[in-house]
VOGU-3710 file (C-alpha; in Angstrom, 3 decimals, decimal comma):
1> xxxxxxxxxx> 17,044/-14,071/16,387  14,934/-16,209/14,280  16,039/-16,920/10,794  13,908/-16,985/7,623  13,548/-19,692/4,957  14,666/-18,566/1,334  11,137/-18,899/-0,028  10,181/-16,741/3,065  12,921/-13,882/2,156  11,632/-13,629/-1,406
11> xxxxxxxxxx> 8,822/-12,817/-0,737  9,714/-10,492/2,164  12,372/-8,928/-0,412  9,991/-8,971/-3,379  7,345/-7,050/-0,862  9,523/-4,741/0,292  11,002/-3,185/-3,001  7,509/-3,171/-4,435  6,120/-1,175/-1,916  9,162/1,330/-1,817
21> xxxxxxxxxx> 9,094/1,114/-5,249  5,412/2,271/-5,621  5,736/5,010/-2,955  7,813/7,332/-4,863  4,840/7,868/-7,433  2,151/7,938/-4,492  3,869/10,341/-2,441  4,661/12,596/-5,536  1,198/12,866/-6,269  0,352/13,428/-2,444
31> xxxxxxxxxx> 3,168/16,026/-2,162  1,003/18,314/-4,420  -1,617/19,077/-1,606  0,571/19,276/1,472  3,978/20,610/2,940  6,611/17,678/2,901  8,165/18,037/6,719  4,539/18,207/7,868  4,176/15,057/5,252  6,982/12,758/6,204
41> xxxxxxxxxx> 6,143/13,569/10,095  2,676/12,339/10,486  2,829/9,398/8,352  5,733/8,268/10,158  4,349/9,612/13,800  0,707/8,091/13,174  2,112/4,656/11,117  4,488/4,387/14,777  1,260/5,145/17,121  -0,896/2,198/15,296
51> xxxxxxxxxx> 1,559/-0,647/15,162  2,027/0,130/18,749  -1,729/-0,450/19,263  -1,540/-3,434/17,354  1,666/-4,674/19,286  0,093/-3,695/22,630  -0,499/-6,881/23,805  3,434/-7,908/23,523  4,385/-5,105/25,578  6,542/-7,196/27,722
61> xxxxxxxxxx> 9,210/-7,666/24,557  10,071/-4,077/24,900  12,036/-3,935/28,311  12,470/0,138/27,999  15,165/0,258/30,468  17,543/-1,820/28,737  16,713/-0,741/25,522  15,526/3,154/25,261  19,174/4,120/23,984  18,624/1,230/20,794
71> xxxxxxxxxx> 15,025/2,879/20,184  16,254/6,972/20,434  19,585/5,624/18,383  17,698/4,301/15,435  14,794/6,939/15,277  17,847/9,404/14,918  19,272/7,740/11,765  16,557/5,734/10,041  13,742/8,539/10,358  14,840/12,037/12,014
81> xxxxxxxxxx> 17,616/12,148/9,730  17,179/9,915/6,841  13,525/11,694/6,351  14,423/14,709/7,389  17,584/15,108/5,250  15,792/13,648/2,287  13,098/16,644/2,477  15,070/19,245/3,003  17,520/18,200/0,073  15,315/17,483/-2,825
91> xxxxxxxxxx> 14,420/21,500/-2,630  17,852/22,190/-3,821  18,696/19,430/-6,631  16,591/16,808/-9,051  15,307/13,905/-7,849  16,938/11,602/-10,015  20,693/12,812/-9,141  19,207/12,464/-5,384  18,340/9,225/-5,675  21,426/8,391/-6,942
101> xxxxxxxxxx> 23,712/9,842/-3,967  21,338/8,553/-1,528  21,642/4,964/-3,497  25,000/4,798/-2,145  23,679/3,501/0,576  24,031/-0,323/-0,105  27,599/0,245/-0,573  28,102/2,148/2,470  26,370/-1,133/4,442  28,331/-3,360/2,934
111> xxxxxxxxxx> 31,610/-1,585/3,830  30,228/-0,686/7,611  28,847/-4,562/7,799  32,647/-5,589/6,673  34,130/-3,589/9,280  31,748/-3,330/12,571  30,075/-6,743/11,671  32,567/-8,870/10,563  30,721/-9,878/7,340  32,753/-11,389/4,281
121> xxxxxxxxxx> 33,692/-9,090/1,844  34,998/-10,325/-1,585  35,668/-8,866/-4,976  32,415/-10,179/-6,097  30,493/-8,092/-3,631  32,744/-5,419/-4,400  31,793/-5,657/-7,922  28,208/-6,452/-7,358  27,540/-3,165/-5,416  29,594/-0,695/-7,786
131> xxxxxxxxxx> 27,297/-2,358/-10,852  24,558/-1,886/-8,513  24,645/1,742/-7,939  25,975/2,221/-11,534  22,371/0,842/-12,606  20,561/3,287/-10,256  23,155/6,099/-11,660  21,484/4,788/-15,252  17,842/4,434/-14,247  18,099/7,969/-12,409
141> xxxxxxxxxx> 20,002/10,009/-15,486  16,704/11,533/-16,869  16,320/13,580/-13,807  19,813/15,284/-13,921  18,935/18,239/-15,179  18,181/21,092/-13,672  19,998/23,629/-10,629  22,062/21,352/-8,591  23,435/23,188/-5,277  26,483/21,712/-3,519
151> xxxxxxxxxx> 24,249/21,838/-0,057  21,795/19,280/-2,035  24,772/17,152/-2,928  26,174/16,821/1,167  22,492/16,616/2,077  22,093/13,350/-0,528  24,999/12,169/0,588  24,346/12,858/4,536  20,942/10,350/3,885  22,289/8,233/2,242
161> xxxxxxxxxx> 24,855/7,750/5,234  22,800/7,978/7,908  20,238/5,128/5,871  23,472/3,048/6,061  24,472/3,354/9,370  20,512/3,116/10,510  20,948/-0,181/9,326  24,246/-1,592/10,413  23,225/-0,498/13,742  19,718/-2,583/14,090
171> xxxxxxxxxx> 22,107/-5,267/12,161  24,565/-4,904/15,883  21,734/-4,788/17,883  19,387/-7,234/16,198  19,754/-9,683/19,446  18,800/-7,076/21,891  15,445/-5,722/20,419  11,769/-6,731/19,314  12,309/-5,771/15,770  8,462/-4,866/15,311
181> xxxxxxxxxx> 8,788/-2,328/18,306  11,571/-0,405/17,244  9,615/-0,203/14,025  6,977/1,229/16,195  9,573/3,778/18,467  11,603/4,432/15,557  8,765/6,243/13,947  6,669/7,753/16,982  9,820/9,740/18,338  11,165/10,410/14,732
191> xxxxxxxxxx> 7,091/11,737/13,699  7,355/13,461/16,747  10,518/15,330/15,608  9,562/15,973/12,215  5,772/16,765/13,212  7,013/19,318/14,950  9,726/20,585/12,549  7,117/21,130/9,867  4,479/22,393/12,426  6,859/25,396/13,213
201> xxxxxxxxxx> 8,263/25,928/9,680  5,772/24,972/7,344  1,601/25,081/8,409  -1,148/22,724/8,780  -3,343/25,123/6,937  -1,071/24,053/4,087  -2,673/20,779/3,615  -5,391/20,113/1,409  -7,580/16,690/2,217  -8,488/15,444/-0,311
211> xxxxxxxxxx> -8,465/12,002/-1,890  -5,135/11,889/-2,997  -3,906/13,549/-0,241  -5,569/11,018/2,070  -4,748/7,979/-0,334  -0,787/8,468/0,144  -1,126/9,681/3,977  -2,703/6,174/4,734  -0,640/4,478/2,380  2,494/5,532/4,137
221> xxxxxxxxxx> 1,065/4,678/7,592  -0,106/1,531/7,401  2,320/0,199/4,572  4,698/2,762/3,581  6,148/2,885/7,102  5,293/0,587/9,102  4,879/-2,646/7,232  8,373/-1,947/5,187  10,507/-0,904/7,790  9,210/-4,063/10,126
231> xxxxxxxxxx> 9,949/-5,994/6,895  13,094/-4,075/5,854  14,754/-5,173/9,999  13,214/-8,464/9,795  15,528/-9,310/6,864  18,531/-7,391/7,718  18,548/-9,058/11,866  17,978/-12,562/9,512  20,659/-12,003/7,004  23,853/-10,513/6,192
241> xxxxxxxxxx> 22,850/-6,595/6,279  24,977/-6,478/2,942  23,206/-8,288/0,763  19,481/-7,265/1,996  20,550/-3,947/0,937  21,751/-4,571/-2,604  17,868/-5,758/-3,551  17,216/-1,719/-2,236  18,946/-0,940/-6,055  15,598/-2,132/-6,998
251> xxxxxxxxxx> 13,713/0,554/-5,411  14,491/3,641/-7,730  14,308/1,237/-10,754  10,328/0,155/-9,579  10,124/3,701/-8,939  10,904/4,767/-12,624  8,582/1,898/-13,978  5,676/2,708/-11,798  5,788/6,396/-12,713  6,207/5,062/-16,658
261> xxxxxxxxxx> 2,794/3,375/-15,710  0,641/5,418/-13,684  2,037/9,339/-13,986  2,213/8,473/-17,878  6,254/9,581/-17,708  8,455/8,076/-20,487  9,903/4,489/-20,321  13,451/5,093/-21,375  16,507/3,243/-23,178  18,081/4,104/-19,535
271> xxxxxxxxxx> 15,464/2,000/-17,731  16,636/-1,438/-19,634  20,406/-0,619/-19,247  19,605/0,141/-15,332  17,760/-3,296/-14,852  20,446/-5,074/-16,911  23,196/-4,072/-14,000  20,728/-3,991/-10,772  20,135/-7,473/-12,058  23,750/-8,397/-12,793
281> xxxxxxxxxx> 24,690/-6,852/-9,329  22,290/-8,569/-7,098  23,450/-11,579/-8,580  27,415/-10,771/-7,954  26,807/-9,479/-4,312  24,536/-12,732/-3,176  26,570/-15,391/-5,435  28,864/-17,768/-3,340  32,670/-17,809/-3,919  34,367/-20,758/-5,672
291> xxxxxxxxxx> 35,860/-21,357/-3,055  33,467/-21,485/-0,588  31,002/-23,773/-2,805  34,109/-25,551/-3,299  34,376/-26,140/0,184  30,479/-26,602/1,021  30,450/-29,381/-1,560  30,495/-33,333/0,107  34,665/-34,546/-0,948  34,602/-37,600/-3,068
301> xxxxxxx> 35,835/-40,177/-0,578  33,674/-38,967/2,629  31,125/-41,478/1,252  33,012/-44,366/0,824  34,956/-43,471/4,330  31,375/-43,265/6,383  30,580/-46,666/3,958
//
């Protein structure tokens, strides 16, 4: 596992949750001219197909026999399920309540990373990533109104958990795999899945091509999918798996600032308050411990001892 230099991880980081960010409005617009199972399948199947054409020629770095189980493991929980889930739920409940419950993610990786990985957890973390989805709970509040169904509520919840353990287990098996071909297997076998799903439920006749239909279909293929999730492992296998997904409680806040800019809706009171704490919480879950600067810090007489 290589690691990445900090300069390199910003702007990996700043990439990532400005492309998530910015997909919320896309797809929303693109939504309006096809089924979403049928949707979420073949951007994910197609965006899987081409970076395996592009990653063709390193076809020796994915040694299928050892690691089929990793690829089928993490198609399960990071598309089937987390896409899957995700569609199906926002039929029975508002998006911005959604978003919240599935924004408990980041907590739910830092207490699996704690307890399968071994990573430090300290009240300052703990802190950081209760602020953190308070300020998604704050950034989302304008879209809780509305029918909410309990079965929208487990369904939130049940992405939100599979998102989490999707990424504590690439974080486990980060040593074993390519990272940019179980990007690639992750979403052929989970567009398979959901290609189908939406191809017996739903209808291609359904979709409408048109420009924006055909603006947010590439855009999730090519960078929607494949470019964020290859980013997304790249800086969980580098990093603790904790704190790459407290920057994710930028997402819905991007989301809400993008749709204030290009689908003309409000920019709220909420939306400062919500930056304020995703701010304030990135900041608590990545800050060092006293104690640990303290003990990171050169002591006073090593320089005159090594003098």
């Amino acid at each position: 596992m290589q690691n990445i230099s900090r300069m390199q991880s910003f702007f990996l980081i700043t990439f990532l949750v400005a492309v998530w960010g910015a997909s919320w409005p896309i797809y929303k617009i693109a939504l309006a001219y096809t089924p979403p199972l049928l949707f979420a399948g073949m951007r994910t199947l197609l965006g899987g197909l081409m970076l395996a054409a592009l990653l063709y020629p390193r076809r020796s770095l994915i040694r299928w026999k050892q690691n089929w189980q990793v690829y089928l493991i993490s198609s399960v929980f990071n598309v089937i399920l987390f896409y899957g889930l995700q569609t199906v739920g926002l039929m029975y409940m508002p998006s911005g309540l959604f978003s919240v419950l599935v924004y408990l993610q980041p907590v739910l990786v830092g207490v699996f990373a704690w307890l399968w990985l071994g990573e430090p957890m300290n009240t300052s973390k703990i802190a950081g990533l209760v602020i953190g989805f308070l300020g998604v709970a704050t950034v989302s509040a304008g879209g809780f109104s509305g029918h909410i169904a309990i079965v929208g509520i487990v369904l939130a919840l049940m992405t939100g958990l599979s998102w989490a353990l999707g990424t504590v287990y690439v974080k486990k098996t980060s040593g074993r795999v390519d990272s940019l071909w179980l990007v690639a297997f992750q979403c052929f076998f989970g567009g398979i899945v959901l290609t189908g799903a939406g191809s017996v439920t739903e209808g291609f006749a359904e979709i409408v091509w048109n420009i924006p239909y055909i603006v947010g279909l590439v855009f999730g293929i090519v960078i929607g999918i494949s470019a964020s999730w290859a980013v997304y492992f790249k800086l969980v296998q580098s990093g603790e798996a904790s704190k790459v997904a407290s920057y994710t409680f930028l997402v819905p806040l991007i989301s809400v600032f993008s749709g204030t800019l290009f689908l003309k809706e409000p920019f709220t009171f909420n939306l400062v308050i919500g930056l304020i704490l995703i701010g304030v919480s990135i900041y608590w879950v990545n800050r060092k411990p006293a104690a640990l600067k303290q003990a990171a810090m050169p002591h006073p007489h090593s320089a005159k001892a090594s003098g």
